[in-house]
N, CA, C and O atoms as CSV, one atom per row, in Angstrom:
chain,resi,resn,atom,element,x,y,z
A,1,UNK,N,N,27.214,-5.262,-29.309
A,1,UNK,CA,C,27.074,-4.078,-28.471
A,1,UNK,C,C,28.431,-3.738,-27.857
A,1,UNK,O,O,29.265,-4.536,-27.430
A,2,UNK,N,N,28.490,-2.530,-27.888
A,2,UNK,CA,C,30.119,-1.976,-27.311
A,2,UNK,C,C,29.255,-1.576,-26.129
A,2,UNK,O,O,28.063,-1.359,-25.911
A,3,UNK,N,N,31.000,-1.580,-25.123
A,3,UNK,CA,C,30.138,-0.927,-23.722
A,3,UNK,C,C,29.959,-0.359,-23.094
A,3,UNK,O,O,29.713,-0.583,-21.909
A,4,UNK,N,N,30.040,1.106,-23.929
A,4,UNK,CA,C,28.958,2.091,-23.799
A,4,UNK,C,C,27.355,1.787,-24.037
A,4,UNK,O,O,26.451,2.078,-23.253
A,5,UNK,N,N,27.291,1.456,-24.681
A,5,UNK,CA,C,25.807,0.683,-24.804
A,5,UNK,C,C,25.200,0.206,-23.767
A,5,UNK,O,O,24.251,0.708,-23.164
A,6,UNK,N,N,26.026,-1.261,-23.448
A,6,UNK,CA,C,25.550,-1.768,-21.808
A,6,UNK,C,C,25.385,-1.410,-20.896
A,6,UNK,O,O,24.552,-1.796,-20.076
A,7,UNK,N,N,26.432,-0.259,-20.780
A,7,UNK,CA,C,26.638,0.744,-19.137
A,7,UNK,C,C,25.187,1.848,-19.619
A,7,UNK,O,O,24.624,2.391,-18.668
A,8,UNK,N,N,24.809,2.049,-20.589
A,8,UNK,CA,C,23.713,2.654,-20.716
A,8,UNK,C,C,21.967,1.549,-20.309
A,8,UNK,O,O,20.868,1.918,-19.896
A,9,UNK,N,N,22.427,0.381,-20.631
A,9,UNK,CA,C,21.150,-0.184,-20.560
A,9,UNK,C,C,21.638,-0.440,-19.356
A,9,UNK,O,O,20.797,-0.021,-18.561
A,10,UNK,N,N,22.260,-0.758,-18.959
A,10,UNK,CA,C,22.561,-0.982,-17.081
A,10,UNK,C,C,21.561,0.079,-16.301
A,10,UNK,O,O,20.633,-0.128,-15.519
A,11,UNK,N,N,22.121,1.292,-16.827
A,11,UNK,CA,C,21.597,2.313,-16.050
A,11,UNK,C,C,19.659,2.278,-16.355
A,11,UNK,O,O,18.815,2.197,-15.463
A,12,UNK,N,N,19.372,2.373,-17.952
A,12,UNK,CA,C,18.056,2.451,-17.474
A,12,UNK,C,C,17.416,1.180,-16.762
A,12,UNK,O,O,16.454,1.418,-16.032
A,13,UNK,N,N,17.790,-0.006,-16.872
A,13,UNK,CA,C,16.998,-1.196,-16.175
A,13,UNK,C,C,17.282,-0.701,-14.619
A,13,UNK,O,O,16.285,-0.904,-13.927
A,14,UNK,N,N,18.036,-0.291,-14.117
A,14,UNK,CA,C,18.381,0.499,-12.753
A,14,UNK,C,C,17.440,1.453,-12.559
A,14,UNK,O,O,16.637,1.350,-11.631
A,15,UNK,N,N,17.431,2.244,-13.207
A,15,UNK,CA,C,16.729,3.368,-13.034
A,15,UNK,C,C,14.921,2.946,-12.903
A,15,UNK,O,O,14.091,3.279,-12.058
A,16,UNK,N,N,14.798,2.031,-14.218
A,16,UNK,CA,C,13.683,1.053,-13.734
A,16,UNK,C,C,13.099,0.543,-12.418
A,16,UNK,O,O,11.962,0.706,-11.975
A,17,UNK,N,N,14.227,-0.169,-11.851
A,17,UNK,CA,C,14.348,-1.090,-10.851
A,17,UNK,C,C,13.961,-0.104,-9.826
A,17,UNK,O,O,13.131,-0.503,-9.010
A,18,UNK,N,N,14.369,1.032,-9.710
A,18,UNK,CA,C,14.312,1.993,-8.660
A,18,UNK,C,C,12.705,2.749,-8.532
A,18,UNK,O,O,12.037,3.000,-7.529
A,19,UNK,N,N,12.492,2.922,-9.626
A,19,UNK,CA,C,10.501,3.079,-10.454
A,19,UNK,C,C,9.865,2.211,-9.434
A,19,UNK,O,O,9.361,2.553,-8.364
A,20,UNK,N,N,9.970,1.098,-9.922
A,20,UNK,CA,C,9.323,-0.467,-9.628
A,20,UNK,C,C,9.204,0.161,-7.977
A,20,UNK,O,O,8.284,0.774,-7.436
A,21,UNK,N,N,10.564,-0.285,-7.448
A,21,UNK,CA,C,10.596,-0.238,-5.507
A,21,UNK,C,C,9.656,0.937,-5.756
A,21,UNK,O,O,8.460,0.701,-5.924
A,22,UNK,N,N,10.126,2.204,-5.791
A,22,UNK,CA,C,9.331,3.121,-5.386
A,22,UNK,C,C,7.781,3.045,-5.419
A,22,UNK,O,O,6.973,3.343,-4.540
A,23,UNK,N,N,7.572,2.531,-6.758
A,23,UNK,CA,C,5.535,2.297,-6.911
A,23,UNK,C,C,5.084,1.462,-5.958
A,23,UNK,O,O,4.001,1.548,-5.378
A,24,UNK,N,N,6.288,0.301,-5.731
A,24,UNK,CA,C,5.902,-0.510,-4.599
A,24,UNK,C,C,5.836,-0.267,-2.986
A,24,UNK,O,O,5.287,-0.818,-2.031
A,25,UNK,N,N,6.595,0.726,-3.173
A,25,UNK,CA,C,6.634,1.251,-1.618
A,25,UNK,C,C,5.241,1.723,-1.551
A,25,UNK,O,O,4.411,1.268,-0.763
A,26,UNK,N,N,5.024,2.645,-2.400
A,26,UNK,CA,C,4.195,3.332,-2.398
A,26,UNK,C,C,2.458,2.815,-2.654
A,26,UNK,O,O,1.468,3.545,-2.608
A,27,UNK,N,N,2.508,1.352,-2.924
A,27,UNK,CA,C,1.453,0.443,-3.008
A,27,UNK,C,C,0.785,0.235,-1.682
A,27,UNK,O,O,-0.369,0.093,-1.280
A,28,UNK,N,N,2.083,0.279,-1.130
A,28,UNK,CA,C,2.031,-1.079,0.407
A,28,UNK,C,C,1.643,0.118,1.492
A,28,UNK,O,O,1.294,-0.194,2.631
A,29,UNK,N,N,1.732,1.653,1.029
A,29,UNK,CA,C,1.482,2.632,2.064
A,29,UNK,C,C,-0.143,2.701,2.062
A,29,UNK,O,O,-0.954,2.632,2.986
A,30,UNK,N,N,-0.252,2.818,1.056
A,30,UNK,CA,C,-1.635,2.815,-0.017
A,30,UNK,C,C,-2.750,1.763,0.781
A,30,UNK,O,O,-3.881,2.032,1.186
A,31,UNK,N,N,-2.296,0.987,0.822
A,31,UNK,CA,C,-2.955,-0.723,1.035
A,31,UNK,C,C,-2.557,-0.438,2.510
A,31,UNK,O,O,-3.678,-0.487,3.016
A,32,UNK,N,N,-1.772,-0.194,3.458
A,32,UNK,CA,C,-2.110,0.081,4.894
A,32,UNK,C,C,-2.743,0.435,5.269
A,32,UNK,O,O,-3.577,-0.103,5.998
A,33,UNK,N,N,-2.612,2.166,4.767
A,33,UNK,CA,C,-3.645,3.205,4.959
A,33,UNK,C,C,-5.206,2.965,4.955
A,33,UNK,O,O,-5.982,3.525,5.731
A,34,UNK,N,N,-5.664,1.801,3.700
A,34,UNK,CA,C,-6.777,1.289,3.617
A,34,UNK,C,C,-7.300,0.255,4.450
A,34,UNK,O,O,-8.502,0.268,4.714
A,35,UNK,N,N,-6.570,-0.620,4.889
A,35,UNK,CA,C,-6.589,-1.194,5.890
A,35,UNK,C,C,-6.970,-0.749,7.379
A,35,UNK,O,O,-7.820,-1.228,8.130
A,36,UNK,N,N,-6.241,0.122,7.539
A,36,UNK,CA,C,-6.402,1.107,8.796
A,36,UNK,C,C,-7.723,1.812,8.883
A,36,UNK,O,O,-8.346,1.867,9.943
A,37,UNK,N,N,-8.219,2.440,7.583
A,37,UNK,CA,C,-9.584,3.108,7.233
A,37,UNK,C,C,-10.486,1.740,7.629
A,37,UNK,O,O,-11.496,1.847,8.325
A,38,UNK,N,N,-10.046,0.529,7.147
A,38,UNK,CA,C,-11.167,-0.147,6.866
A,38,UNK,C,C,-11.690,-0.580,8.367
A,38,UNK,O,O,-12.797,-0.455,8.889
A,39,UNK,N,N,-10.746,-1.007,8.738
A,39,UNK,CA,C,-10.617,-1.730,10.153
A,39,UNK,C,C,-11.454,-0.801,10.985
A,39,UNK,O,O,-12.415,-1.236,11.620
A,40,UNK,N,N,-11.127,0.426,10.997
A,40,UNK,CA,C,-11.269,1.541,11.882
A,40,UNK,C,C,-12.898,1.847,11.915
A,40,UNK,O,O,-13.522,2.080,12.950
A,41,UNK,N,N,-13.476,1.802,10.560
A,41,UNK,CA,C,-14.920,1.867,10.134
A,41,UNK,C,C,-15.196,0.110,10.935
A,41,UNK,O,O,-14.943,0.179,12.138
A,42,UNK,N,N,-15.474,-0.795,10.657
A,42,UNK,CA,C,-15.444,-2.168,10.638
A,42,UNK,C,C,-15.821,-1.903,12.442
A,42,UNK,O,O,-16.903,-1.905,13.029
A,43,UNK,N,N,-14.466,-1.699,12.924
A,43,UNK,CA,C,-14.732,-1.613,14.462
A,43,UNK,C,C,-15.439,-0.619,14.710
A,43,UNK,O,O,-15.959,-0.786,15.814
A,44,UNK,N,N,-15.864,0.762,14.054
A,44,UNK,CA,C,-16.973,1.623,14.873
A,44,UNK,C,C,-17.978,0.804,15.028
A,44,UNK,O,O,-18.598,0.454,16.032
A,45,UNK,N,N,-18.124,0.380,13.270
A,45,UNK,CA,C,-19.815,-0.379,13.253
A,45,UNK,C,C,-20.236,-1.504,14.569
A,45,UNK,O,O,-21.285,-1.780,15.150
A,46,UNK,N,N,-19.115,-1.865,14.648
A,46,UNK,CA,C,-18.974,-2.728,15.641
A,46,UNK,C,C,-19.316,-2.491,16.992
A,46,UNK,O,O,-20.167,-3.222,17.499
A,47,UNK,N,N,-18.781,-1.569,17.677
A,47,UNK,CA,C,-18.724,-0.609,18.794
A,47,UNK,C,C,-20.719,-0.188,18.720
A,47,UNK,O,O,-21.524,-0.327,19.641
A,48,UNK,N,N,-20.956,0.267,17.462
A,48,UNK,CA,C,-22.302,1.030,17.480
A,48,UNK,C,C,-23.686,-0.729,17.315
A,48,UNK,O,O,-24.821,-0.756,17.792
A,49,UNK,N,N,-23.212,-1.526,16.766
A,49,UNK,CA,C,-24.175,-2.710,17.326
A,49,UNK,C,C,-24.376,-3.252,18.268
A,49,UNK,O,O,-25.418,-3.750,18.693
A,50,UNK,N,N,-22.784,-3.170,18.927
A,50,UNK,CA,C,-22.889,-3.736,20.538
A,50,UNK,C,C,-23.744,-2.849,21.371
A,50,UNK,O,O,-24.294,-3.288,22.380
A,51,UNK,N,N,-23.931,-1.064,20.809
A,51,UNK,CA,C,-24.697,-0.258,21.824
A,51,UNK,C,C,-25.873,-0.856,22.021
A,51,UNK,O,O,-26.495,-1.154,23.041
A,52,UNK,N,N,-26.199,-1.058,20.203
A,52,UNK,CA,C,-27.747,-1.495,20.332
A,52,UNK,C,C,-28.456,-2.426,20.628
A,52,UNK,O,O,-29.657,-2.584,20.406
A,53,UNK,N,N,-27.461,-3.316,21.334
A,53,UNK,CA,C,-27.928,-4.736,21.686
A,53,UNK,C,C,-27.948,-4.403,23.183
A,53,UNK,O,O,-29.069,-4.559,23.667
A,54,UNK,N,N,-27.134,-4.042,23.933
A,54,UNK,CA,C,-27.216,-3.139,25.072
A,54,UNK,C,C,-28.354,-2.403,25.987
A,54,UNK,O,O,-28.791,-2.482,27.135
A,55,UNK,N,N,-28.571,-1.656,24.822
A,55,UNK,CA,C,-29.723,-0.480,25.059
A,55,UNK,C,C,-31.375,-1.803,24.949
A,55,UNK,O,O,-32.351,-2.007,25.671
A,56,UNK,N,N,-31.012,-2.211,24.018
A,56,UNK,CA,C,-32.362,-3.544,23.824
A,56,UNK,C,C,-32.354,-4.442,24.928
A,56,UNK,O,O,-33.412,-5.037,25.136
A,57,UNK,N,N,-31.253,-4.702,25.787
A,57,UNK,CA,C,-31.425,-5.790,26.934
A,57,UNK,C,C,-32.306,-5.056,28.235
A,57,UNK,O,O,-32.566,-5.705,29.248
C-alpha cells in the first residue's frame, strides 16, 4: 500500500470512529430519557398506591 491509500483508510476508520461516538451519544440520550419516563411513571404509581392505602386507613 502507498500512502495515499493509508491516509485514505485513516480517514474512513475516523470517519467511522466519529459514526460509532455519535450513535453512542445518542444511545445514552435514548436510555436516559427512558429512564426518566420510567422512573417518573414508577413513582406516580407509587404516589397513587400510597393514596389508596391512605384513603383505606
Amino acid at each position: 500500500m502507498n500512502e495515499i491509500e493509508l491516509t485514505e483508510i485513516l480517514k474512513i476508520a475516523q470517519d467511522g470512529e466519529a459514526k460509532l461516538k455519535e450513535m453512542s451519544n445518542h444511545a445514552t440520550t435514548m436510555s436516559e430519557k427512558w429512564r426518566v419516563k420510567t422512573n417518573t411513571s414508577i413513582n406516580a404509581e407509587a404516589i397513587h398506591n400510597q393514596d389508596t392505602k391512605v384513603e383505606s386507613l
